[in-house]
FILOFI-986459 format. One line per 2 residues: number of its first residue (from 1); their letters; for each residue y, x, z of C-alpha. Coordinates in Angstrom, 3 decimals, decimal comma. Example, Ala and Ser with C-alpha at 12.3 -4.5 7.8 and 13.67 -1.06 7.14 Angstrom:
1) AS) -4,500 12,300 7,800; -1,060 13,670 7,140
***
This chain:
1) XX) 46,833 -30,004 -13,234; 43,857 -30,434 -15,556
3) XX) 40,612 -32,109 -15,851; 38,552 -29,487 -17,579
5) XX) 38,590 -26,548 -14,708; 36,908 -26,618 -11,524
7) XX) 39,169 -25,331 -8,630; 37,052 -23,661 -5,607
9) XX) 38,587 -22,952 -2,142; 36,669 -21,208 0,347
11) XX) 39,139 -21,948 3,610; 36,099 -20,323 6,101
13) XX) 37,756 -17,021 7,632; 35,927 -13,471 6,919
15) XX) 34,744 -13,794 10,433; 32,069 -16,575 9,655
17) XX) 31,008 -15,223 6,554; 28,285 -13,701 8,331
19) XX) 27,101 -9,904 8,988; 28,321 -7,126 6,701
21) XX) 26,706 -6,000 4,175; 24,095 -2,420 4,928
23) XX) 26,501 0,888 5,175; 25,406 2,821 1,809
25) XX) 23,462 5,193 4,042; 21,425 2,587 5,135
27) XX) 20,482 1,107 1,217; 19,771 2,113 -1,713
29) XX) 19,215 0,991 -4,997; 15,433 -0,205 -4,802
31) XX) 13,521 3,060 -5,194; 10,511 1,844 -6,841
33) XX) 11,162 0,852 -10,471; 7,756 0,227 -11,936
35) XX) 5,746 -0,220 -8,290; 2,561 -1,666 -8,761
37) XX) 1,142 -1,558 -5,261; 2,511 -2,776 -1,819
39) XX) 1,361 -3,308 1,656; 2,908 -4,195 5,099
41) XX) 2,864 -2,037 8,148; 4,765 -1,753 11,700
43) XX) 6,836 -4,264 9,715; 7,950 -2,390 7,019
45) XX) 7,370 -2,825 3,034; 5,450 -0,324 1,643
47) XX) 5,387 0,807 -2,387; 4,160 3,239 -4,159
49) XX) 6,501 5,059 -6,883; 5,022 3,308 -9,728
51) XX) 3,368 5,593 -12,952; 5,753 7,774 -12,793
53) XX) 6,028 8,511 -9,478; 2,493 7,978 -8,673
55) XX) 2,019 10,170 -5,288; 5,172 8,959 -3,720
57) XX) 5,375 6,256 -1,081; 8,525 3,928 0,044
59) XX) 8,876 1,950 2,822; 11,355 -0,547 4,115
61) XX) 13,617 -0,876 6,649; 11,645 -2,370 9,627
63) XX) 11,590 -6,502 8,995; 14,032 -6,165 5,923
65) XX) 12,131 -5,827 2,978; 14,907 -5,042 0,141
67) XX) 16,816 -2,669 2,160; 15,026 1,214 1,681
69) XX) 16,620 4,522 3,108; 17,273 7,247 0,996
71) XX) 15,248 9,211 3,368; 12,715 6,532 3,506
73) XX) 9,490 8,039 1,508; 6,515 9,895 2,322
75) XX) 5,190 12,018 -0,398; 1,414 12,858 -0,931
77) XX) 1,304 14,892 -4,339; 1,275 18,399 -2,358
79) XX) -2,734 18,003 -2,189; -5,646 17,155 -4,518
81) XX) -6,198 13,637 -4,534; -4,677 11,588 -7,889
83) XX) -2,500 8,676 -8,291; -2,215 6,254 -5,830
85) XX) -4,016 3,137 -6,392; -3,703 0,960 -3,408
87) XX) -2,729 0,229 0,458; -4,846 -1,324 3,497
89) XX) -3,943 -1,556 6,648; -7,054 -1,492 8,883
91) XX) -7,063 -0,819 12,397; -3,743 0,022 13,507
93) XX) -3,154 2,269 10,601; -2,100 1,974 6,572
95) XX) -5,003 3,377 4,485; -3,620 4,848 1,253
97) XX) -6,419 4,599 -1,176; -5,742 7,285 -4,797
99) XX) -8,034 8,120 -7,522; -10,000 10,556 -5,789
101) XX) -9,301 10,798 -1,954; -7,852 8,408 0,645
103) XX) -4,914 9,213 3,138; -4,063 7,970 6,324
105) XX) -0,948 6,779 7,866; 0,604 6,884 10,973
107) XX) 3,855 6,460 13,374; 5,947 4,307 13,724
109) XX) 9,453 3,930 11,610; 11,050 6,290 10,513
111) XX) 8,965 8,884 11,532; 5,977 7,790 8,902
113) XX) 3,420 10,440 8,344; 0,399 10,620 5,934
115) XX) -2,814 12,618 6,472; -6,225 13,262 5,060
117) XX) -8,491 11,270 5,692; -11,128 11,810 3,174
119) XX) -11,094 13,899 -0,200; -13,059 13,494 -3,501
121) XX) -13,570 9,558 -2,470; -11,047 7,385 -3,628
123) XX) -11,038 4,397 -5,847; -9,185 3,212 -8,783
125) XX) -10,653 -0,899 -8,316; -7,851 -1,727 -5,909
127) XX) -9,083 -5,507 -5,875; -12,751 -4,209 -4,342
129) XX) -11,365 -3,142 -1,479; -12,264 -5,682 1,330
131) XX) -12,917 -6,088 5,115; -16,345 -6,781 6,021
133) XX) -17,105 -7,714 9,892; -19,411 -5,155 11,319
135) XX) -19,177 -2,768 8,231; -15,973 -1,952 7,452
137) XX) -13,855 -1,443 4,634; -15,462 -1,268 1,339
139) XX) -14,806 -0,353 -2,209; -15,944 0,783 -5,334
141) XX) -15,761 3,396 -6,721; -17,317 5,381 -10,164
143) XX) -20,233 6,079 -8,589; -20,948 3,511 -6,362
145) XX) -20,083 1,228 -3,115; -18,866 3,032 -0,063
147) XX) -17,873 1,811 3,657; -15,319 2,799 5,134
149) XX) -16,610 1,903 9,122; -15,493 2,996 12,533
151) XX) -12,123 2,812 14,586; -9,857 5,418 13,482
153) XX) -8,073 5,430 16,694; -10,636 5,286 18,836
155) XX) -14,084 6,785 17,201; -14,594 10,365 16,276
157) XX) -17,435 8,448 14,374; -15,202 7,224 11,485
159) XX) -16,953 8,232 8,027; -17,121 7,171 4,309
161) XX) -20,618 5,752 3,684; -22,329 4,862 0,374
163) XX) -24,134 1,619 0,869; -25,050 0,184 -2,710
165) XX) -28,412 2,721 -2,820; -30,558 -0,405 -3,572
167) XX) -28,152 -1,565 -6,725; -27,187 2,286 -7,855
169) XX) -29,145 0,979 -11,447; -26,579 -1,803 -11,541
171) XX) -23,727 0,811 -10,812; -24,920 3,415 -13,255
173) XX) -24,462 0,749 -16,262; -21,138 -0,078 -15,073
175) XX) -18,282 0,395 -17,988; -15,647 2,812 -15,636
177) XX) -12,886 2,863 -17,796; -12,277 -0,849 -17,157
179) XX) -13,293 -0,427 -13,030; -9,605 -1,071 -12,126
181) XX) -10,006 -4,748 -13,391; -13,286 -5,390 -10,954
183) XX) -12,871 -7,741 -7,979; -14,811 -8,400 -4,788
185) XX) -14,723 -10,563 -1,928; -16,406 -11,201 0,972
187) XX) -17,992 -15,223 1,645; -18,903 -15,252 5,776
189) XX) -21,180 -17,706 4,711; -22,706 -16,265 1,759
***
């Protein structure tokens, strides 16, 4: 009866609404407040538990991103190893990179598990970490470049390698307090 109201009528039944909304059992409140790193694996969203929370590890519901268990985290702070500073999936697995070791994992949802894969290497220059064809996985790190080569599924070769010998000079000038900001990438044709 007056013109400065607007009047909305939904007349579509409950029915066609669409699914229900996740039991609470099924989601919580987003887990991660302050997560800084993520990566995808078997489908699922995986984030680390921000500053605070640095050695613990979310994941998602399998192809629903915002929806997280409250049984949905894998913990690695019960062994030496740091913060965590970065994921990469390579080969079939999820490589968790920290500070000063780099963990493994493995399954498949919701049975996630993380293992050791190598201690007192880790890295803390999350944006150096890139796939190179017929190396592996390399990084930086404080005291130089490593590769990370081999299948870990199907080698019993897999190993952490230091491959910047021939530029260790360059590396021993480097400022490491600011490594976290350093980038690489890899050019196939360069």
């Amino acid at each position: 009866p007056n013109n400065f109201e607007d009047l909305f009528i939904d007349d579509l039944p409950d029915i066609a609404l669409g699914s229900l909304a996740p039991a609470d059992t099924d989601s919580i409140i987003f887990p991660s407040i302050d997560g800084r790193f993520i990566g995808i694996y078997k489908d699922c969203l995986f984030i680390d538990g921000g500053r605070v929370n640095d050695t613990n590890i979310f994941f998602s519901n399998p192809t629903k991103p915002d929806q997280f268990q409250a049984l949905n985290f894998i913990t690695v702070g019960n062994r030496q190893g740091g913060g965590i500073t970065g994921f990469y999936e390579y080969f079939g697995y999820m490589l968790v990179f920290r500070e000063n070791s780099i963990d493994v994992i493995q399954g498949n949802f919701p049975n996630f598990v993380a293992t050791p894969f190598q201690q007192h290497i880790g890295t803390k220059a999350t944006d150096t970490i890139t796939m190179v064809p017929n190396l592996g996985v390399i990084f930086l790190t404080t005291d130089g470049v490593y590769a990370l080569g081999g299948n870990i599924e199907y080698s019993d070769t897999t190993n952490v390698v230091k491959i910047s010998h021939e530029i260790q000079e360059t590396i021993s000038r480097m400022n490491i307090t600011n490594i976290a900001q350093a980038p690489a990438i890899y050019s196939e044709k360069h």
